[in-house]
Backbone as CSV, one residue per row, in Angstrom:
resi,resn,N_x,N_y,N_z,CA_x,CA_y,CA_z,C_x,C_y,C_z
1,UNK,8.739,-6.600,13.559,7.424,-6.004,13.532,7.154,-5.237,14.837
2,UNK,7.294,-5.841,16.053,7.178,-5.054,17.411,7.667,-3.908,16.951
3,UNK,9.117,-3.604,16.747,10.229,-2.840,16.918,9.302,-1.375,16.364
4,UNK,8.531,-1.806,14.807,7.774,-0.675,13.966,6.861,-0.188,15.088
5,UNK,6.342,-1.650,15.427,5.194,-0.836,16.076,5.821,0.600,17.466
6,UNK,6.647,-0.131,18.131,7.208,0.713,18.965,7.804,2.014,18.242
7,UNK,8.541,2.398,17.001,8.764,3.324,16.343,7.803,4.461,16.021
8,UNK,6.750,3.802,15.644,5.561,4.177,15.232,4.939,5.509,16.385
9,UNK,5.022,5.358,17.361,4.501,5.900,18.347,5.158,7.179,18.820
10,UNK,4.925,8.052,18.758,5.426,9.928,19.264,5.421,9.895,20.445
11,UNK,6.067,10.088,21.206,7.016,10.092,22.685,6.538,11.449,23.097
12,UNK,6.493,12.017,21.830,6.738,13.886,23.080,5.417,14.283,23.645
13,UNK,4.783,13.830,23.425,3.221,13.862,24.315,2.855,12.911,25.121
14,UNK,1.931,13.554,26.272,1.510,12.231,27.210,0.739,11.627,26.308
15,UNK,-0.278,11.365,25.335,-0.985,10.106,25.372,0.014,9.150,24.396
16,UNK,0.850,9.674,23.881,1.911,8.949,23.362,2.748,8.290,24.157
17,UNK,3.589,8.962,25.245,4.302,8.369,26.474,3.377,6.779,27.104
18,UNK,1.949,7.716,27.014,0.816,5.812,27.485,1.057,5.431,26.504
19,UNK,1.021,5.074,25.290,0.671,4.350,24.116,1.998,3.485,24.060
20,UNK,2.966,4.714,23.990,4.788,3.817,23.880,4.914,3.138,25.394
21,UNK,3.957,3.341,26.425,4.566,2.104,27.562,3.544,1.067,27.744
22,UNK,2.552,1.178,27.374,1.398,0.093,26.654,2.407,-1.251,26.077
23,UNK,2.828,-0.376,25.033,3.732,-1.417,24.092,4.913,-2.052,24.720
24,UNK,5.958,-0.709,25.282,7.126,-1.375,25.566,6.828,-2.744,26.799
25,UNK,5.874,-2.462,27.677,5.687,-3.505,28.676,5.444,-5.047,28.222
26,UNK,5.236,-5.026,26.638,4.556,-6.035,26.228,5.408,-7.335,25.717
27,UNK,6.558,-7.383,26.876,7.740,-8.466,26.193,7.119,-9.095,27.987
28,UNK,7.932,-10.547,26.883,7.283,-11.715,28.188,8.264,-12.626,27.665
29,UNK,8.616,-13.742,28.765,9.406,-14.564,28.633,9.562,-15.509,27.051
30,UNK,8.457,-15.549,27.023,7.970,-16.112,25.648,8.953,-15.367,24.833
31,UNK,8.400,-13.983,24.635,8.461,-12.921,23.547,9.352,-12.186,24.052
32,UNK,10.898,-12.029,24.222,11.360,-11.391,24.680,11.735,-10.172,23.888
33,UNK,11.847,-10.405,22.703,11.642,-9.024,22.136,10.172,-7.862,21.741
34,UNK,9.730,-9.029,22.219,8.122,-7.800,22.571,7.635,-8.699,21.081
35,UNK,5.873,-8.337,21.764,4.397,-9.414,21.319,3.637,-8.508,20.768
36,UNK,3.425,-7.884,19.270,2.778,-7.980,18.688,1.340,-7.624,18.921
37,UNK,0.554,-8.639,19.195,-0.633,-8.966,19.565,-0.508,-8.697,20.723
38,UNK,0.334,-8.931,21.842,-0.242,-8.444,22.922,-0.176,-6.504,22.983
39,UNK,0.616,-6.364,22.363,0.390,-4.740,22.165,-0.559,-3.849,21.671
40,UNK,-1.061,-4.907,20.494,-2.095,-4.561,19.942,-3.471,-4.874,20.492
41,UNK,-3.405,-5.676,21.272,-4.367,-5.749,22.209,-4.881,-4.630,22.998
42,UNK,-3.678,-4.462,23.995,-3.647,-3.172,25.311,-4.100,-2.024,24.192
43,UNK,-3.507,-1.667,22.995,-3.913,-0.654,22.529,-5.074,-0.574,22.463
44,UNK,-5.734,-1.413,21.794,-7.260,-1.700,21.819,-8.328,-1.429,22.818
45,UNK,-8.015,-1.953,23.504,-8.672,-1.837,25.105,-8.178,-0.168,25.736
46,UNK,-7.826,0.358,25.428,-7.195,1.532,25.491,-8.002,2.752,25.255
47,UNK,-7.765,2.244,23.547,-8.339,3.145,22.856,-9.639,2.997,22.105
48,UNK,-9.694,2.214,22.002,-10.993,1.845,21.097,-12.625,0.995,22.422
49,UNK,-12.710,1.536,23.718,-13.393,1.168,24.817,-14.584,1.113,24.261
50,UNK,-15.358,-0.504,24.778,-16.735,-0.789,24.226,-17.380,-0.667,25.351
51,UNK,-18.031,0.757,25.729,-18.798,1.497,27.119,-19.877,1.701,26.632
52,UNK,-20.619,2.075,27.222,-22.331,2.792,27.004,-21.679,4.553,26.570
53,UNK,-20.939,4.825,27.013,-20.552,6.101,27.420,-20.251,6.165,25.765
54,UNK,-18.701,5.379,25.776,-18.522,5.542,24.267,-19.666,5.455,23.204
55,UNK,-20.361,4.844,23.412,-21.667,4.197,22.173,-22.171,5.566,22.414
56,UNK,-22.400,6.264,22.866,-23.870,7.248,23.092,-22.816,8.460,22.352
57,UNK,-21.568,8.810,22.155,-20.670,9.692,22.618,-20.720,9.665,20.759
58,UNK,-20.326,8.037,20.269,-20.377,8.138,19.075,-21.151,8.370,17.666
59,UNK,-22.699,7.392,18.714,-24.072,7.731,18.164,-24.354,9.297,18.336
60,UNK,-24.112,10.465,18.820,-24.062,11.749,18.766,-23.482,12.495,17.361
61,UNK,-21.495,11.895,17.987,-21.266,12.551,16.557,-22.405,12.141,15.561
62,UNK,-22.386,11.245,15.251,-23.344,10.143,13.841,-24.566,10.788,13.579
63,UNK,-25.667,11.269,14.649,-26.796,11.784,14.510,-26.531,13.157,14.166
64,UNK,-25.495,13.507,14.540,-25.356,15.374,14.513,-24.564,15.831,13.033
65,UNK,-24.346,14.480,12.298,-23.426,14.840,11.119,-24.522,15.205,9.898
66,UNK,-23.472,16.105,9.193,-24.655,16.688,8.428,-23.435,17.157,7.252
67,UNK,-23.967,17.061,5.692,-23.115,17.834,4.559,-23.199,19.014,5.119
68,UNK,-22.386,19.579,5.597,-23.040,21.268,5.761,-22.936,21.922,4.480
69,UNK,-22.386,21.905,3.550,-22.510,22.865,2.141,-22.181,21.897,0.914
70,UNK,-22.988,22.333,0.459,-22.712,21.816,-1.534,-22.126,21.836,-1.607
71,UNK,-20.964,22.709,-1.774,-19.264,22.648,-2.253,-18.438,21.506,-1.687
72,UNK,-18.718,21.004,-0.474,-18.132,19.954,0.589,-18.330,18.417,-0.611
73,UNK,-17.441,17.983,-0.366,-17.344,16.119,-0.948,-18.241,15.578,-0.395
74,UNK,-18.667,15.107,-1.229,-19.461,14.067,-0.052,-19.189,12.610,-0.008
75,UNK,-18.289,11.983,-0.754,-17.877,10.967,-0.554,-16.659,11.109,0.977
76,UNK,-16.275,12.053,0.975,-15.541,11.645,2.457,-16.683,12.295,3.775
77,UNK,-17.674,12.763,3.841,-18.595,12.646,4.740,-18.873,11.515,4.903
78,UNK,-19.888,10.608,3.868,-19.878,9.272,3.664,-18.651,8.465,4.307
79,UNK,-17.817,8.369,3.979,-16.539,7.890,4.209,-16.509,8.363,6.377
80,UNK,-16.605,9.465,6.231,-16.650,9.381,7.950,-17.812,9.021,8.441
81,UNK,-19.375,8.877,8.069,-20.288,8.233,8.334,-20.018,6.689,8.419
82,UNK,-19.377,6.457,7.552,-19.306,4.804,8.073,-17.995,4.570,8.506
83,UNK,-17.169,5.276,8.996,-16.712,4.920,10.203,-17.669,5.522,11.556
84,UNK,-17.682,6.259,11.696,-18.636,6.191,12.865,-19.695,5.087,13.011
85,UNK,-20.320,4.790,12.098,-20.811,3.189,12.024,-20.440,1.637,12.319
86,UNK,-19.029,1.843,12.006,-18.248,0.626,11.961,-17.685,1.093,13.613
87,UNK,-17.462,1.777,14.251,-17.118,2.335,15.987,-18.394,1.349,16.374
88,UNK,-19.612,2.225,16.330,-20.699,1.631,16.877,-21.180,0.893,16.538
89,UNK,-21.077,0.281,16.004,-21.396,-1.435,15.326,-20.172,-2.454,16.761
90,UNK,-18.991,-1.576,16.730,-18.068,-2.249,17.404,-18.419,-2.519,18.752
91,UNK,-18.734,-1.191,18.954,-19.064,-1.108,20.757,-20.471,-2.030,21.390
92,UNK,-21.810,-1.491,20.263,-22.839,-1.786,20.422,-23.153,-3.265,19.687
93,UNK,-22.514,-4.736,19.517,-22.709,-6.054,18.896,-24.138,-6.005,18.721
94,UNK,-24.778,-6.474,19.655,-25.990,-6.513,19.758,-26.771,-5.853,18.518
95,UNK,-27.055,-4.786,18.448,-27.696,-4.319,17.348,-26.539,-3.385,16.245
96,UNK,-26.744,-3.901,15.495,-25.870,-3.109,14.335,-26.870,-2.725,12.799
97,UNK,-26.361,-1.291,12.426,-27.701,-0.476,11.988,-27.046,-0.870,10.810
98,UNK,-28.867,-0.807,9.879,-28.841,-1.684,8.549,-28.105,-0.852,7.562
99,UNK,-28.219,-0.968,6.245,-27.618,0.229,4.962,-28.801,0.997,4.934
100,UNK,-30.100,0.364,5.402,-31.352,1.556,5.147,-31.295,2.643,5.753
101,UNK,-31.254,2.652,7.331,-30.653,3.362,8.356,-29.727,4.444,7.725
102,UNK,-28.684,3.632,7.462,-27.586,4.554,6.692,-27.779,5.637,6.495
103,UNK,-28.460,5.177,5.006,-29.061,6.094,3.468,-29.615,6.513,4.136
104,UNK,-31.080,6.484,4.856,-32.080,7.359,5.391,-31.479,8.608,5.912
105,UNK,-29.957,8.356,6.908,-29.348,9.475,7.592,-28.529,10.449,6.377
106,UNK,-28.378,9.412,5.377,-27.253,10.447,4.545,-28.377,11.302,3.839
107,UNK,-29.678,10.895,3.320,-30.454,11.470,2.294,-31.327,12.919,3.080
108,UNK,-31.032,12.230,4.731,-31.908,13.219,4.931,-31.362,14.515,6.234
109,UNK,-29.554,14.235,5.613,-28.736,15.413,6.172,-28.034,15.701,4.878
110,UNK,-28.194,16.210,3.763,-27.824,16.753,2.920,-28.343,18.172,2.868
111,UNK,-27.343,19.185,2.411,-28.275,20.623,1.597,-29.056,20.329,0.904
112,UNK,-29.841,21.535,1.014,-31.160,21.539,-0.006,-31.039,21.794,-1.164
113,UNK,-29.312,22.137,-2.194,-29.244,21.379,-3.586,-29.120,20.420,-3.341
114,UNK,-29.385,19.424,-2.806,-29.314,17.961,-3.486,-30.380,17.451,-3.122
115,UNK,-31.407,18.189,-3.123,-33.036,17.900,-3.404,-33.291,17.118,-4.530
116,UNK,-32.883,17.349,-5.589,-33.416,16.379,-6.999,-32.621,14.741,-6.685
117,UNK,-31.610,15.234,-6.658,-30.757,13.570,-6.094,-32.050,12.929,-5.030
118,UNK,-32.124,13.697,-3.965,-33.021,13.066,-3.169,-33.830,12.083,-3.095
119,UNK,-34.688,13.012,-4.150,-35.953,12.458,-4.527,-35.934,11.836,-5.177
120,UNK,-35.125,11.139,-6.346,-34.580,9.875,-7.434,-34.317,9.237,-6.416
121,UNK,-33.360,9.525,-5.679,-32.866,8.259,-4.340,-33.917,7.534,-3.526
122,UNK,-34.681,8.256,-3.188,-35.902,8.080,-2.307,-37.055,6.981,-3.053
123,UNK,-37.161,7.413,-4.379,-37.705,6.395,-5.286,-37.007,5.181,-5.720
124,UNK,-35.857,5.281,-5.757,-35.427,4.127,-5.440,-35.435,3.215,-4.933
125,UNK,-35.546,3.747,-3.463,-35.921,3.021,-2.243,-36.700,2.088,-1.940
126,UNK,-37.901,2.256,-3.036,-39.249,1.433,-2.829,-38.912,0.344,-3.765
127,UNK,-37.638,0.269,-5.083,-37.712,-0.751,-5.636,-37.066,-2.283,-5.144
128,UNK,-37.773,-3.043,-4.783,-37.296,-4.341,-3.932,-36.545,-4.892,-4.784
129,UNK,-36.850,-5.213,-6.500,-36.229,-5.961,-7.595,-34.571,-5.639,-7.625
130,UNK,-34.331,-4.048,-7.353,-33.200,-3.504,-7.200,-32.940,-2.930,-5.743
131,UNK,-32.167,-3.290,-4.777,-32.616,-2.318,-3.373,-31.243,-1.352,-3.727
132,UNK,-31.690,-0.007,-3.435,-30.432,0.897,-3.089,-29.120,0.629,-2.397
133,UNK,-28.535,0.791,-3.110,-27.051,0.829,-2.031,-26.313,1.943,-1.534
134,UNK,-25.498,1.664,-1.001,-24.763,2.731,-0.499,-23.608,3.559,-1.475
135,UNK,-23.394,2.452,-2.226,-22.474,2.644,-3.581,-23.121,3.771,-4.554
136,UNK,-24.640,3.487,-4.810,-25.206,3.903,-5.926,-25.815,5.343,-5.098
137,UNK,-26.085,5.521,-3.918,-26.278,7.169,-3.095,-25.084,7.572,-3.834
138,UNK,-24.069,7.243,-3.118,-22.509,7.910,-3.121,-22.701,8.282,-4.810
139,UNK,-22.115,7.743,-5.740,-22.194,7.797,-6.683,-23.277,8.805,-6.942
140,UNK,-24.575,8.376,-7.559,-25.457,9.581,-6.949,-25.258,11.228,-7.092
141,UNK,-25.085,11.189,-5.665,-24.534,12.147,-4.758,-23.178,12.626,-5.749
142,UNK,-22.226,12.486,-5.798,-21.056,13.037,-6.603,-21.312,13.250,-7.814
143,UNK,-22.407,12.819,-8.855,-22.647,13.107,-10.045,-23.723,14.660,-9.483
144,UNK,-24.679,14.984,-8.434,-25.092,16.262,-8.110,-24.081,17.046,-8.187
145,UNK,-23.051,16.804,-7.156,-21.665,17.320,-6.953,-21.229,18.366,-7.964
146,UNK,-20.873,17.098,-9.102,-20.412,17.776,-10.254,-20.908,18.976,-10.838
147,UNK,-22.417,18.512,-11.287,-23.226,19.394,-11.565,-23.232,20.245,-10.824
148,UNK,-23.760,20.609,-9.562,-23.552,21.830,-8.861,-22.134,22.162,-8.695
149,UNK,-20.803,22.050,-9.169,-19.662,22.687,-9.776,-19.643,23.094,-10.943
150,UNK,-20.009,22.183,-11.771,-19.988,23.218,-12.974,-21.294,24.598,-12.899
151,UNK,-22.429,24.358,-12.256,-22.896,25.585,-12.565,-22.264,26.672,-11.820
152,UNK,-21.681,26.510,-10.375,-20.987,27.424,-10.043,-19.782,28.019,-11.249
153,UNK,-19.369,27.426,-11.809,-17.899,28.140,-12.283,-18.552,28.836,-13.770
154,UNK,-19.757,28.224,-13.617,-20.921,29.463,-15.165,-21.094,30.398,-14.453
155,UNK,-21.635,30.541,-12.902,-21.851,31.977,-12.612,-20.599,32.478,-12.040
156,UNK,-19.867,31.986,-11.930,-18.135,32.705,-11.579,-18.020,33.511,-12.923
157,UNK,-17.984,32.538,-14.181,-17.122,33.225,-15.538,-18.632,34.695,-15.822
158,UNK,-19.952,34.135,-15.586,-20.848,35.610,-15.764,-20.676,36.632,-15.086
159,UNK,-20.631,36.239,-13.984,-19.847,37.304,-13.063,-18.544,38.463,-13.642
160,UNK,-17.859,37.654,-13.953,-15.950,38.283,-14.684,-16.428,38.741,-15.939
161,UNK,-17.528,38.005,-15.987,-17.673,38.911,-17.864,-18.596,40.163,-17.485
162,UNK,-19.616,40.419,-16.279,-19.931,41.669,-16.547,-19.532,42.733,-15.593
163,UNK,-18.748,41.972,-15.107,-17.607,43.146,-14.284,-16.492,43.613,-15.848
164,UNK,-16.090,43.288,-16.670,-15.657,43.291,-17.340,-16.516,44.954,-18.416
């Protein structure tokens, strides 16, 4: 397993050269063919630093993210929204932001087609019997998706028919 991990790692760049001597240093009398966990450790501490600096650096990206266009997925925006969540959840223990939080940021950095989604979502919101999830935005959200694809490819084919 060491051995992968040491494989794993691209040499021809410096932050690779740190990363592959992170690891290789990580044999000890114990472990003479090299530790695993202790590699994965140093990496950690490395790369993944729980600073004020980092937290503020990440809460940025997070606040500044936005669908920029309808055509864009939005399940992998989503998908990079909560990793940036799961970073700062990491760094920042202390307080870690709810699914309301979330949704509030996803519903209210979307384009303005996905106004009707919105506003179903938003009503949602108030029902306690059922609370919104993050599952049922997403979802949601990709059934707009659709719809705003298929009407694009109606005004693509009107288009070709009166150029035609």
């Amino acid at each position: 397993m060491y051995e992968d991990f040491i494989l794993s790692i691209n040499g021809n760049t410096t932050s690779g050269r740190v990363a592959f001597n992170l690891v290789k240093n990580c044999k000890t009398d114990e472990y003479p063919e090299g530790n695993c966990k202790m590699a994965w450790d140093r990496l950690v501490h490395k790369y993944a630093p729980k600073t004020a600096t980092s937290y503020f650096k990440l809460k940025k990206q997070f606040t500044n993210s936005k669908l920029e266009s309808a055509e864009d997925d939005p399940d992998a925006w989503i998908t990079d929204l909560e990793s940036l969540r799961v970073k700062m959840d990491q760094v920042n223990i202390s307080s870690k932001m709810s699914d309301m939080d979330f949704i509030i940021h996803i519903l209210t950095n979307l384009p303005k087609e996905y106004e009707v989604a919105v506003d179903t979502l938003k009503g949602k919101m108030q029902d306690k019997s059922n609370p919104l999830s993050i599952k049922t935005v997403g979802s949601k959200l990709n059934a707009r998706l659709d719809c705003l694809s298929v009407k694009q490819e109606k005004i693509k084919e009107e288009k070709v028919v009166t150029m035609l």
